[in-house]
N, C-alpha and C positions, 0 to 999 in steps of 0.2 A: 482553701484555694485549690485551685487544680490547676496540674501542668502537664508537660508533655516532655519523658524525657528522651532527650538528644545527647546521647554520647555523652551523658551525665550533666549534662546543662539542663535545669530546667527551665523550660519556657512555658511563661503564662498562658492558660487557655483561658479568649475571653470568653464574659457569658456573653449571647446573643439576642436580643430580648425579642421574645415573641411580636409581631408588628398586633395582629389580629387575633381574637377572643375564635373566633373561625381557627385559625391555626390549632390551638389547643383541643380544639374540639377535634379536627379529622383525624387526629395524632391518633389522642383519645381511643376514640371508635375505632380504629383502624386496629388497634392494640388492646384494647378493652379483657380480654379473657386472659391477655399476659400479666397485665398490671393489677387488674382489679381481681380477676378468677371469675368475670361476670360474662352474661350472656348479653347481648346487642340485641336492642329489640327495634326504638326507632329514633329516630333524630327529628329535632325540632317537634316536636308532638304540643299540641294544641288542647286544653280539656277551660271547659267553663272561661273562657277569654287568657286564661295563663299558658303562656308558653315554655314548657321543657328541654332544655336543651339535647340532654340525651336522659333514654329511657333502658333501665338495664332490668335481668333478671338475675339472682343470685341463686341456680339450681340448689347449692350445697343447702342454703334456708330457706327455700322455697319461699323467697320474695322480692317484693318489687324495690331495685334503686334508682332514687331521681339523683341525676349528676348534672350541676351546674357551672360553668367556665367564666373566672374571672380575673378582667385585667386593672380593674379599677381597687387600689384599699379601701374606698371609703363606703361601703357596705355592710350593714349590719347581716351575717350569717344566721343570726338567731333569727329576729326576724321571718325573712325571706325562709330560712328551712322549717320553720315552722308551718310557714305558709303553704309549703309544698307539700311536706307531711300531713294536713288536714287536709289538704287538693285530693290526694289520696284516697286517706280514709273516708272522705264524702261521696267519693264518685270509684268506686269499688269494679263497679260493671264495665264504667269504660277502659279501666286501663286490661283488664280482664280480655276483651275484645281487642284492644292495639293489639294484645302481646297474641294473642290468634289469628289475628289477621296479618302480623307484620311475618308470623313465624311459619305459618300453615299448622299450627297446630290444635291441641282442643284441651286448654284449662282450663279449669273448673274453680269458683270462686273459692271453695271449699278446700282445693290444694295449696294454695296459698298462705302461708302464716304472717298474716296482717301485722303483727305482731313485731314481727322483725324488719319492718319498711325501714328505710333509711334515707340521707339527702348526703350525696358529696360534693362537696365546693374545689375544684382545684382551680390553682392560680399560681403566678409567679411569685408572690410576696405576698402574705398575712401580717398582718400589724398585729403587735401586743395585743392591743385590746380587743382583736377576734380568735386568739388564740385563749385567749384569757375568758370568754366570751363561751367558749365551746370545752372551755375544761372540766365537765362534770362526768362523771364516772356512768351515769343513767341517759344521756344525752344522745340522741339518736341522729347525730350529724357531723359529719367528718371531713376533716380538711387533709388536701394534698398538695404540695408544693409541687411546681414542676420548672426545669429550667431545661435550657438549652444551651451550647456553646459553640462554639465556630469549627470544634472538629467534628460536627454533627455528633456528638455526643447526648444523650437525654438524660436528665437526670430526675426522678419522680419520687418524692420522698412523702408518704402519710404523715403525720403531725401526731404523735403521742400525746394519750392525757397523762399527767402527773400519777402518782399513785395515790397522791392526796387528795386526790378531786373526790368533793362532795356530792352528793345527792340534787339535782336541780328539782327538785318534788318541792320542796318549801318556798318556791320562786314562784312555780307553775301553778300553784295552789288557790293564788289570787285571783286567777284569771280561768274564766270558766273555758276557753276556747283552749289556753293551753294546756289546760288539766285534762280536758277529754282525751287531748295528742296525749299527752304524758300516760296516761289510765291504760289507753289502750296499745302502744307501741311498747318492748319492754327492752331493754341493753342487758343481757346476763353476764355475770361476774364470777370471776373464779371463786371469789368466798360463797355463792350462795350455792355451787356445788360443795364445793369442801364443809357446809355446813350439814351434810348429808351425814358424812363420815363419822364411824367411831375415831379414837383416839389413834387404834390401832392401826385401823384404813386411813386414816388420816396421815399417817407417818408411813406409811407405804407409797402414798400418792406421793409425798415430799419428794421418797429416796427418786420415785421414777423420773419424777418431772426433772431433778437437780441431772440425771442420767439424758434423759434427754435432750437438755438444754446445753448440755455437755459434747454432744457429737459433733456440733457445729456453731460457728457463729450466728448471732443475729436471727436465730427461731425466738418465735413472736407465743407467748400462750396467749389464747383467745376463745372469751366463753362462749357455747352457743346453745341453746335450748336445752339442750338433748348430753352434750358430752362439753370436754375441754379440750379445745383445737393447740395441737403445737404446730407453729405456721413459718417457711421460710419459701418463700413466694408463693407456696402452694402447702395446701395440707400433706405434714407428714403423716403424722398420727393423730388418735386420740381418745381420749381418757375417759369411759364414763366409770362415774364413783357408784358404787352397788354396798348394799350391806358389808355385807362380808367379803367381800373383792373387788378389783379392777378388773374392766371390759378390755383394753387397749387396742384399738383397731389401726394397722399398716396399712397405707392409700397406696394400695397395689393391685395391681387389675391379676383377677383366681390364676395361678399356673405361672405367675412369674417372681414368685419368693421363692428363696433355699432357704428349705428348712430345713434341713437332713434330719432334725429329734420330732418333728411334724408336731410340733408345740401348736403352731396356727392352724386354726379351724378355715376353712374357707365358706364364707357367708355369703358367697356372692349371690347365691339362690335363696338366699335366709332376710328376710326385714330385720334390720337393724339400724339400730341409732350414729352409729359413730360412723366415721369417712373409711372406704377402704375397703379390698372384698378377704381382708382376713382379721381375724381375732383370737386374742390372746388372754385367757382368765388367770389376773396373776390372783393370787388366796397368802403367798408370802413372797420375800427377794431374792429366794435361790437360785433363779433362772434369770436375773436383772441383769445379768451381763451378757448371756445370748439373746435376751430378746431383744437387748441393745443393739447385738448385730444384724436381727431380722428389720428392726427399724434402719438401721442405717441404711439398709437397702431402698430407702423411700427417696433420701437426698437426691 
């Protein structure tokens, strides 16, 4: 429940229920690079007779997300994101072209990592059985709750998988249309980087992540291609597992970290993997308590 307090009285704040599927959407787009981290490409987009409601890019993965608003529970999410996902992957060129003509810019199908497409559903209420529905750990489709209340208040909550969730590869295997989705979209996992590591890096990577998960509430780990995202609305850091060390990159634009031991390299001029124009090669945990305070700087 939420309230509002008065001189220690608390009083209800109701929720307000969104009237139109329109609503959610201009919120949405209006806000899109606060809530999502994503880039606004076009609204309402039209490909092969299917209509998209909003069309995003996710610089950080160099790909395409389709986001669609709903007010209605009785929707199968699987279904329909699947739908969207193949829409996709078949017509390559076009979305290729929206996103240059909508942006003025010039991307190249080849900059794109197909790989990491995705479908988000938000809406006022998911039912069990679409929560239930999209609980697999490999699943490249995301649900977002959103409400509203009468003190103009918004409230946008992602929908977490379990840590149980299985594999939907033995579901998708049956069906030659999902399988091809499945084969070529991938969802990374923090265990398939941690399966990189020796024992030794293995236990290093622990103490840092337990460290960093430590500064603040509510940082999110999140795998992606390339490195492991720790996320609280925005990427702090992040982690790529190397043989013999950790990379740890701070999402700081070059010239505005203190470093006084000049422990961070700045990459800003350098290709690299992880978020952030500085990096940090830990090889042991001696230094696990300063770089914790170079990281805090990211909050």
């Amino acid at each position: 429940m939420l309230f509002n307090n008065n001189n220690l009285e608390l009083i209800t704040i109701k929720e307000k229920p969104f009237k139109l599927e329109r609503e959610i959407q201009k919120l949405f787009e209006a806000n899109l690079n606060a809530i999502m981290g994503l880039e606004f490409v076009k609204s309402e987009l039209s490909i092969k007779n299917k209509r998209i409601d909003t069309l995003a890019f996710d610089v950080e993965s160099s790909a395409f997300i389709i986001i669609e608003y709903k007010r209605d529970k009785n929707i199968s999410v699987i279904d329909q994101g699947f739908t969207y996902l193949g829409l996709m992957l078949e017509n390559k060129a076009d979305f290729i072209i929206e996103y240059n003509e909508s942006l003025g810019k010039h991307l190249k199908r080849e900059d794109v990592d197909w790989s990491q497409t995705r479908v988000a559903f938000v809406s006022p209420h998911f039912t069990e059985n679409q929560i239930m529905a999209t609980n697999f750990k490999d699943i490249a489709i995301e649900l977002w709750e959103i409400k509203q209340f009468e003190n103009e208040t918004v409230l946008i909550t992602p929908i977490k998988k379990s840590n149980s969730a299985e594999s939907i590869k033995p579901i998708t295997s049956k069906t030659k249309e999902l399988k091809e989705v499945i084969d070529e979209i991938i969802v990374y996992t923090e265990e398939e980087h941690k399966a990189k590591a020796n024992d030794f890096i293995l236990e290093l990577y622990e103490k840092f992540k337990l460290a960093i998960l430590g500064l603040s509430d509510n940082i999110e780990v999140k795998a992606k291609k390339q490195y492991i995202g720790f996320v609280k609305e925005r990427n702090l850091c992040s982690i790529v597992i190397l043989k013999g060390s950790l990379n740890i990159f701070i999402n700081l634009k070059a010239g505005s970290l203190d470093d006084p031991k000049n422990l961070a390299l700045d990459v800003s001029q350098i290709g690299h993997w992880g978020v952030g124009d500085y990096r940090i090669k830990a090889e042991t945990d001696k230094d696990l308590e300063y770089i914790m305070s170079l990281v805090k700087q990211a909050l």
